[in-house]
C-alpha positions in Angstrom: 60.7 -2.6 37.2 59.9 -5.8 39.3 61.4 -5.9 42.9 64.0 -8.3 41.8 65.3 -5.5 39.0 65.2 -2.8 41.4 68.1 -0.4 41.6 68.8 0.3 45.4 69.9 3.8 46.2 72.9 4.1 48.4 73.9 6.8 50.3 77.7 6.8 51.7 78.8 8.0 55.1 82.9 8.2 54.9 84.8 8.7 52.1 88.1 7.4 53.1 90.6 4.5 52.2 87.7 1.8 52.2 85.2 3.5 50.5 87.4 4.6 47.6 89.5 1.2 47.2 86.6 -0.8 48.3 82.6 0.4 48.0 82.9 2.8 45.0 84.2 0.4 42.6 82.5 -2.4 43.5 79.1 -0.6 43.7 80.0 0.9 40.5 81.0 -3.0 38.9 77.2 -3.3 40.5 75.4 -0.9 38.4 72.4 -3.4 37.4 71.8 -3.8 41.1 72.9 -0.1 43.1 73.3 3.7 42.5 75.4 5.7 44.6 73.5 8.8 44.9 74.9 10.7 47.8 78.2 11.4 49.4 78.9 12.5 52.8 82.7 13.2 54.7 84.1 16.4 57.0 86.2 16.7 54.5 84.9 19.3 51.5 88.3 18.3 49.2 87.5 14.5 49.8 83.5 14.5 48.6 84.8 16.6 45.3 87.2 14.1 44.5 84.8 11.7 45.0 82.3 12.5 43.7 84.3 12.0 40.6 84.7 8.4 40.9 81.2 7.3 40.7 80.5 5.6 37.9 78.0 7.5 35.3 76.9 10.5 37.0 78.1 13.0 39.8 76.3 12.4 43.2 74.7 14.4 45.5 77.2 15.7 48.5 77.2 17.0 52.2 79.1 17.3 55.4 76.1 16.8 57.1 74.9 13.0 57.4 71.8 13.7 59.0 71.2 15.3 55.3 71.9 12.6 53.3 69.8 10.2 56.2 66.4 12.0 55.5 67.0 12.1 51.8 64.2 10.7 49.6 67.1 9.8 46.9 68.6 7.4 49.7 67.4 3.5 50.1 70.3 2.3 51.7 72.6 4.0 54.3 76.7 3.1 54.2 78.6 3.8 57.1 82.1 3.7 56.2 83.4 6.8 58.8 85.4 6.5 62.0 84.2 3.5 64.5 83.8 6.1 66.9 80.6 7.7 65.0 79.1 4.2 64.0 76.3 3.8 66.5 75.4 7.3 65.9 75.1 7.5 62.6 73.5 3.7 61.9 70.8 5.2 64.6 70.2 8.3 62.3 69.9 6.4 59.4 67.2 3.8 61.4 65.5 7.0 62.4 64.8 8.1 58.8 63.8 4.2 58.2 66.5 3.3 55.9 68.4 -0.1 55.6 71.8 0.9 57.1 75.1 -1.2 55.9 77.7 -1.1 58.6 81.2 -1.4 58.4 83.3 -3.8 61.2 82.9 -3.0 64.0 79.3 -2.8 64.6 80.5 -0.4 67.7 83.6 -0.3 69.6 81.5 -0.9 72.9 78.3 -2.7 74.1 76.2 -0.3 75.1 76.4 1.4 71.9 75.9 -2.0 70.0 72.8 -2.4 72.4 71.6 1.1 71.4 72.0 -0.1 67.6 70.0 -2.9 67.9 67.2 -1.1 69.9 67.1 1.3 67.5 66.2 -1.1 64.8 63.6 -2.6 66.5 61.8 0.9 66.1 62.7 1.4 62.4 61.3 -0.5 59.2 65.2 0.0 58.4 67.4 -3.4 58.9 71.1 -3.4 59.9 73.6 -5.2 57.9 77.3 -5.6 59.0 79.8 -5.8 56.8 82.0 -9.2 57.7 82.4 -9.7 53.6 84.7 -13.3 54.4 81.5 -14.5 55.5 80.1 -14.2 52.6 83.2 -15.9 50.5 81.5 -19.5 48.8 84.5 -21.0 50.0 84.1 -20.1 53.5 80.5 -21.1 53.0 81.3 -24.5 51.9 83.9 -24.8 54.5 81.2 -24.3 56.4 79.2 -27.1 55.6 82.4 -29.8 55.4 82.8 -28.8 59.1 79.5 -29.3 60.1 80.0 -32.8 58.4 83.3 -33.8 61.1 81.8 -36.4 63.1 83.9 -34.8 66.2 86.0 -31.3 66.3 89.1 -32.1 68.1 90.8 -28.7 67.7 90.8 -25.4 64.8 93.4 -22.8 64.5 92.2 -19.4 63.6 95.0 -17.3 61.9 95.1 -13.7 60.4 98.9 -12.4 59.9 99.4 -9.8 57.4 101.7 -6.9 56.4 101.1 -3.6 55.8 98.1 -2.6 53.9 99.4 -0.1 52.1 101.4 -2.4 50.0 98.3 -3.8 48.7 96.4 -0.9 48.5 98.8 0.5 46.0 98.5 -2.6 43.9 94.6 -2.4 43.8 94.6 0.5 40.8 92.2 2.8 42.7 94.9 5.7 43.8 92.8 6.4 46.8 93.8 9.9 48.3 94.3 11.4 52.0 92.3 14.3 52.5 92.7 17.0 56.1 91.1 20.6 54.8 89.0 19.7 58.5 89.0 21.8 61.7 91.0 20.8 64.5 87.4 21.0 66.6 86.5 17.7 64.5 90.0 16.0 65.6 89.1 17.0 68.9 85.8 15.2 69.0 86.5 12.2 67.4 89.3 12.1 69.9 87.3 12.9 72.8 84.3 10.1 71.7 87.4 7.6 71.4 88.3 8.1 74.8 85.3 7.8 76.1 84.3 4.6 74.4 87.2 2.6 75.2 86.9 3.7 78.8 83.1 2.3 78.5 84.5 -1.2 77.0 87.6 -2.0 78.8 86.7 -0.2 82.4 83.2 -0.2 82.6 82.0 -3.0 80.8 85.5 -5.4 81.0 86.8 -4.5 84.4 90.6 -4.0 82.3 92.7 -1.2 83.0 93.1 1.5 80.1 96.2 2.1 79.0 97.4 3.1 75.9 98.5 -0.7 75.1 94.6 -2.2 76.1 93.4 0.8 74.2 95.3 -0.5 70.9 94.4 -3.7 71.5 91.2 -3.7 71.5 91.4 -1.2 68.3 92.3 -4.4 66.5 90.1 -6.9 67.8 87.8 -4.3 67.0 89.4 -3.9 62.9 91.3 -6.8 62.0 90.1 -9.3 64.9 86.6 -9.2 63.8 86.6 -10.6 60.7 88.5 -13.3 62.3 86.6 -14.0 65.2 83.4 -13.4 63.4 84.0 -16.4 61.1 85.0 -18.6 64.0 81.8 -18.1 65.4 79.6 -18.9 62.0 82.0 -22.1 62.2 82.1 -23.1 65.1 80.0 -21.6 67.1 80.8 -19.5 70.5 83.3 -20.4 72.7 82.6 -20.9 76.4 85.7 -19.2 77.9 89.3 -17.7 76.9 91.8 -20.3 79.1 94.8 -17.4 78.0 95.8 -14.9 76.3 99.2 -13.3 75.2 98.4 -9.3 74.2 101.9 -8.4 73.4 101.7 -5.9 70.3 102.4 -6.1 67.6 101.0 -9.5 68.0 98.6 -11.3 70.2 97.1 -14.8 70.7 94.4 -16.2 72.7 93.2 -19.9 73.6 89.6 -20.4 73.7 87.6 -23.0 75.1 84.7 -24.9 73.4 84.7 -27.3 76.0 85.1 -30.3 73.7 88.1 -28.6 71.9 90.2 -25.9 71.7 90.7 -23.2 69.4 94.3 -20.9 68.6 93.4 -17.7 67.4 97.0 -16.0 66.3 96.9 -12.5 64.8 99.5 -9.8 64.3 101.1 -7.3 62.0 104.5 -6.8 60.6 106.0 -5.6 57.8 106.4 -8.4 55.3 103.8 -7.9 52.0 101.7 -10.8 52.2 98.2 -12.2 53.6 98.2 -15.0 55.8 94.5 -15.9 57.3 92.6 -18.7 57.4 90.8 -21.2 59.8 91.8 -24.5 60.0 89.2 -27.4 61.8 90.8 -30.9 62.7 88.6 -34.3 62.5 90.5 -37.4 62.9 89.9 -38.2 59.3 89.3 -34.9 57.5 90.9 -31.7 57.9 89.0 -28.2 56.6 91.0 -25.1 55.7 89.6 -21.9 54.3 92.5 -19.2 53.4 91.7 -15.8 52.6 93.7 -13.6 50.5 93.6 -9.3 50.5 90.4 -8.0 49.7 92.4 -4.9 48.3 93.4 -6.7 45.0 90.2 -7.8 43.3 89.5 -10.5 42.0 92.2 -13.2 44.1 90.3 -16.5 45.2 89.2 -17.2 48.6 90.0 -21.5 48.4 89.1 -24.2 50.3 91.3 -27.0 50.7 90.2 -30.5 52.8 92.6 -32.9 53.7 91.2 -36.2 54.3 92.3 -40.3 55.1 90.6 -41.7 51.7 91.0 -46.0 52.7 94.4 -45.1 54.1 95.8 -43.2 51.6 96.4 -39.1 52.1 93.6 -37.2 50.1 94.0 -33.3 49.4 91.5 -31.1 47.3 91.9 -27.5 46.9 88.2 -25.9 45.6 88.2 -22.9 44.1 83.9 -22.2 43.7 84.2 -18.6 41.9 86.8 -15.9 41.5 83.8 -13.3 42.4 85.7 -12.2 45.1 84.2 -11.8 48.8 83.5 -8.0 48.6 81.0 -8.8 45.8 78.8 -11.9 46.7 78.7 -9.5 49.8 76.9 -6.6 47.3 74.8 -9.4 46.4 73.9 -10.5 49.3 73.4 -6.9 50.2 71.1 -6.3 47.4 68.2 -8.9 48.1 68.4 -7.6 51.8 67.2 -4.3 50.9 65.5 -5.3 47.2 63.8 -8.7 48.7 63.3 -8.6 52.2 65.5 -11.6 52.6 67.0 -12.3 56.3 70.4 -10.4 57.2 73.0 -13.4 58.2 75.6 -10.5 59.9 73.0 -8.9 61.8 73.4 -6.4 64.6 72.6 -8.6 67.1 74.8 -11.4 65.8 77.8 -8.7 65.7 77.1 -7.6 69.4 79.0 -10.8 69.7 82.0 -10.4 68.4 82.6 -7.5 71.4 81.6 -10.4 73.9 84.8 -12.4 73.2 86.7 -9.2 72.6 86.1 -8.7 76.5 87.0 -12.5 77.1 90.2 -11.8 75.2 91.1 -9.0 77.3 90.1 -9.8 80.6 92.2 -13.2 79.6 95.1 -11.1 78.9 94.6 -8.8 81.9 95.3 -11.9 84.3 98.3 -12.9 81.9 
């Protein structure tokens, strides 16, 4: 088998809602390129079921991810588990030398992202974070029309959506709730939570925590990171936040490029549908990328410019592929670990995405 052939062996760290709607099928849809050969969770009900899903064989299981870390039968290291247990479980897996895949957020505070990318330094391991819109071809040639606008004069970053659950229960994967854990594991995970947000917002943002900051930056952390980490592929990083309006169950921030000036507008109600996209304005061309659920397979990610064409109004709506963004991510994923190509989402480039997080909330903090 030549390098390019290569089946990578992935291990999986968290078997809840993502990792059965999401990272088992599509790993399984990936069989010429990954094996899922281990499972880990706390919870013993959750790894039998499964185990079960994996396509073509029954996997290896444990409730011990240090276990499944130094296992010979592991390439590749998924961390799909609570955010609180990222940084130490990505470290573990660096330990052991393994290519770790990380779900958003890369950690919920900076001095855990900075002990992430210190420990990969050390490993032969690489980090890869999962920010799968990145990796959409329409967001990739959105890319490149921007980077074609003689002069940005402003962009609009939107992400408004309704409850998951309605489109989880349209993606045919029945995903299941699992709790057959000890109230010592609730405990922890409540106590690390604590303790990292008071490391974010106190220590490291000078914001008060409060149980309204503390949900805040929950989703920046979830749901504002695959916006904000787009933005900055776009566009770049922005100098400053002038404002920002936290009021939950929405929030919106202006941030300063110094040229122009973006709207990022977020929130979550209870209406089923998916509205996110970014939107850059030129004075003759106009770039919008919309992104649908990545809990229904297989629904576009399009690219639509609008554009003066001699004086006459010019829209085109592109539709590269219907692999949808989870997959080219897999791909991606694939010569990373299979080719030593270069990770794009890197640690270091996700370390970022908690920079404007502090902006946003130190902005909001003097609202």
């Amino acid at each position: 088998m030549t390098t390019a052939d290569r089946i990578v062996k992935v291990g999986i760290i968290g078997c809840g809602e993502i990792t059965q709607v999401a990272h088992i099928p599509n790993l399984g849809f990936l069989s010429d390129f990954f094996t899922v050969t281990y499972l880990c969770d706390v919870s013993a009900e959750s790894l039998k079921y499964n185990a079960q899903k994996v396509i073509n064989h029954v996997p290896k299981t444990t409730q011990d991810p240090s276990q499944l870390c130094a296992s010979e039968e592991v390439d590749l290291v998924f961390i799909a588990n609570s955010d609180e247990y990222h940084a130490v479980h990505v470290i573990e897996g660096l330990k052991h030398d393994k290519h770790v895949f990380i779900e958003k957020p890369v950690a919920l505070c900076l001095r855990d992202a900075d002990a992430i990318i210190e420990a990969e330094e050390r490993s032969k391991g690489r980090v890869f974070v999962g920010y799968m819109r990145r990796y959409a071809a329409a967001f990739l040639d959105a890319v490149k029309e921007i980077g074609g606008i003689d002069k940005i004069l402003y962009a609009r970053v939107r992400d408004i959506i309704g409850p998951n659950s309605h489109f989880v229960a349209q993606s045919g994967t029945f995903p299941k709730v699992f709790t057959d854990f000890s109230p010592e594991i609730v405990q922890d995970k409540n106590d690390k939570a604590s303790e990292i947000v008071h490391q974010a917002l106190l220590v490291e943002s000078g914001v008060a925590v409060t149980a309204e900051s503390t949900r805040m930056w929950r989703l920046l952390g979830g749901l504002g990171s695959h916006d904000l980490s787009a933005m900055r592929e776009a566009l770049g990083m922005p100098q400053h936040v002038l404002g920002a309006s936290l009021k939950l169950p929405f929030w919106s921030a202006i941030l300063d490029y110094g040229t122009f000036s973006v709207t990022y507008e977020s929130g979550l109600d209870n209406v089923p549908r998916f509205d996110a996209h970014i939107e850059v304005y030129g004075m003759t061309k106009t770039v919008r990328v919309k992104y649908d659920s990545p809990y229904v397979k297989g629904l576009p990610v399009t690219m639509t410019i609008t554009e003066n064409a001699d004086g006459a109004y010019k829209e085109s709506t592109v539709i590269r592929t219907y692999e949808d963004p989870y997959t080219l991510e897999m791909k991606e994923l694939h010569q990373v670990v299979a080719n030593g190509k270069e990770v794009k989402t890197t640690a270091k480039d996700a370390r970022k995405d908690l920079e404007v997080f502090r902006m946003i909330m130190q902005a909001g903090s003097r609202s």
